[in-house]
N, C-alpha and C positions, 0 to 999 in steps of 0.2 A: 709901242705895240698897239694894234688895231682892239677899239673895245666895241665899237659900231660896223656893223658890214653896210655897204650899198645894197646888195642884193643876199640879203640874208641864206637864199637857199643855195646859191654860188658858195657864197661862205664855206657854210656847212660840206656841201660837196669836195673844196679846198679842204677843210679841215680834216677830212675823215679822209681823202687821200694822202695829205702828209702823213696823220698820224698810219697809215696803213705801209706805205714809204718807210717811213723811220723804223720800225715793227719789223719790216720784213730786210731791209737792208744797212740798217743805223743811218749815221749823221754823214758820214765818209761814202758812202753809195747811193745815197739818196738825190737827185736833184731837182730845182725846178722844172724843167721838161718833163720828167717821169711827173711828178706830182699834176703838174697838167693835162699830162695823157690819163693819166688812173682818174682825173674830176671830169672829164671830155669835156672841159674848157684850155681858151686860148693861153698861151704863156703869161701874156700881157695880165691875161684874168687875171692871174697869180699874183702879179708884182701888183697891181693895183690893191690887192688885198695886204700885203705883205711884202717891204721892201728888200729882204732876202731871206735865203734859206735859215738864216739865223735868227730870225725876226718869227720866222715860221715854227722852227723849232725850239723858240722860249716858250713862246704860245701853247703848242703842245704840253712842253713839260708842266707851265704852269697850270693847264688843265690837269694835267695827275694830282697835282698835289691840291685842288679843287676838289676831285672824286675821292683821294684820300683822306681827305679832311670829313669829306660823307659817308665812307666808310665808318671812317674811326667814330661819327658820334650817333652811329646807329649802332656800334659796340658798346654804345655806355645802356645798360638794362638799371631800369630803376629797379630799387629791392637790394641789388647787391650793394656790397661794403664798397668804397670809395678804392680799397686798393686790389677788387678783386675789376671792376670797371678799368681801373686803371690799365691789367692785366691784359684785359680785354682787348681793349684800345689799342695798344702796344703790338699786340699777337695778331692782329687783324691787321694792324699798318703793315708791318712785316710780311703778313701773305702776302695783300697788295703788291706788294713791293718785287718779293720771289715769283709770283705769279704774272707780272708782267712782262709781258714781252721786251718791250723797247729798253727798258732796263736790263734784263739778261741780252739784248744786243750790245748795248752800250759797255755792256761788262767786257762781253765779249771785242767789242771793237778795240777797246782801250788795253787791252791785255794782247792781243794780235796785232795790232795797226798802230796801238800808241796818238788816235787822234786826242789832236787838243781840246776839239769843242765837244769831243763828247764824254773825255773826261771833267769839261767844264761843265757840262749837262749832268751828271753823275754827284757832282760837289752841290751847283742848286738844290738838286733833290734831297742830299742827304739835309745840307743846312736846313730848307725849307722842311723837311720830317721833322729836325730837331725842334724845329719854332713850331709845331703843331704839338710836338710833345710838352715842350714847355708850357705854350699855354692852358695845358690840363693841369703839370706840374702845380704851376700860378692857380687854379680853381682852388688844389687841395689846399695850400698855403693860406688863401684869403680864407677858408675855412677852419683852419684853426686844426689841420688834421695831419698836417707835417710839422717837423720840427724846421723853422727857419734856413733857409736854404740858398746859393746860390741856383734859380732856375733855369739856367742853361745851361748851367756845368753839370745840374741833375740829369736835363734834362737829355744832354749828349753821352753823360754817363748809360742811360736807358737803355738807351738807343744803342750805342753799342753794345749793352749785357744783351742783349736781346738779337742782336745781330750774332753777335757769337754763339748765344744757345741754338738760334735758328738754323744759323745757314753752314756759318766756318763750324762748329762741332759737327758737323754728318757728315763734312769733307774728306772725314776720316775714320769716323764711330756709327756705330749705330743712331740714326734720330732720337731724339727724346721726344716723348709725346708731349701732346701740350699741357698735360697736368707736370710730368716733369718737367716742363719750363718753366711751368709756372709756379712750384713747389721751389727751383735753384732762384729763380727772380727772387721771392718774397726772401726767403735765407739771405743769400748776400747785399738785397736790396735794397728793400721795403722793412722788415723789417730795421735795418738800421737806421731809416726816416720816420718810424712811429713814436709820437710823444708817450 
């Protein structure tokens, strides 16, 4: 994956038309050509940037999970308790996440189209959210403020309580606001990690 561009502002222009491509038509209608017409640079640009569409579109995702990770630790407010930061974190990764586009494409694609890479794109994302959750997990631990724990398996546990307060609970219930998420969290979660 490209960490240096040749011409920086090409770059950029490449990047912000993929990511505009993927957003508006996922992985499966997206191609190089269009990505080149939307940057009004040549094909070639492209590939010299990025040896394909899949190369292009890790990139992307692992920019989300870059912005997510900024998200999340502009959710931690000093003052609060360690598990209401936590809260935080968690409930803001999750907007991120509902509120993105290319994500609700990808949902989309793989529930209509059944592609593969963009259910593989969808797996990165979740794995890499888990490893951002963990290493908050890993913060509380080194501090002495959970009870010993496997952190990934907490840390996927989270992740999913929180996917299911969020998104699958309103698929059929009324939403819970976010104190009621966060009041069901600490119940079945947080509390049973407190020494």
């Amino acid at each position: 994956m490209k960490t240096q561009a040749i011409d920086p502002e090409r770059f950029r222009m490449i990047v912000n038309a993929a990511r505009t491509s993927f957003d508006a038509f996922g992985y499966k209608g997206t191609t190089m050509d269009q990505i080149a017409k939307r940057a009004d640079v040549s094909k070639g640009s492209v590939y010299n940037e990025f040896k394909n569409k899949e190369e292009l579109f890790m990139f992307i995702l692992q920019q989300m999970i870059e912005e997510m990770d900024r998200v999340a630790e502009k959710a931690t407010i000093p003052g609060l308790s360690p598990e209401e930061n936590l809260q935080n974190v968690l409930f803001e990764m999750l907007q991120f996440r509902n509120d993105h586009h290319l994500i609700l494409k990808l949902v989309q694609e793989v529930k209509e189209v059944g592609t593969k890479k963009a259910e593989e794109g969808l797996s990165f994302l979740e794995e890499q959210t888990v490893s951002l959750i963990q290493k908050r997990v890993e913060r509380l631990l080194e501090q002495n403020l959970i009870k010993p724990c496997d952190t990934k398996l907490t840390a996927f546990i989270m992740f999913k309580m929180y996917t299911a307060l969020v998104s699958d609970w309103e698929e059929r219930r009324e939403p819970l606001s976010r104190d009621e998420i966060a009041a069901s969290f600490r119940l079945y979660m947080l509390d049973g990690l407190k020494k």
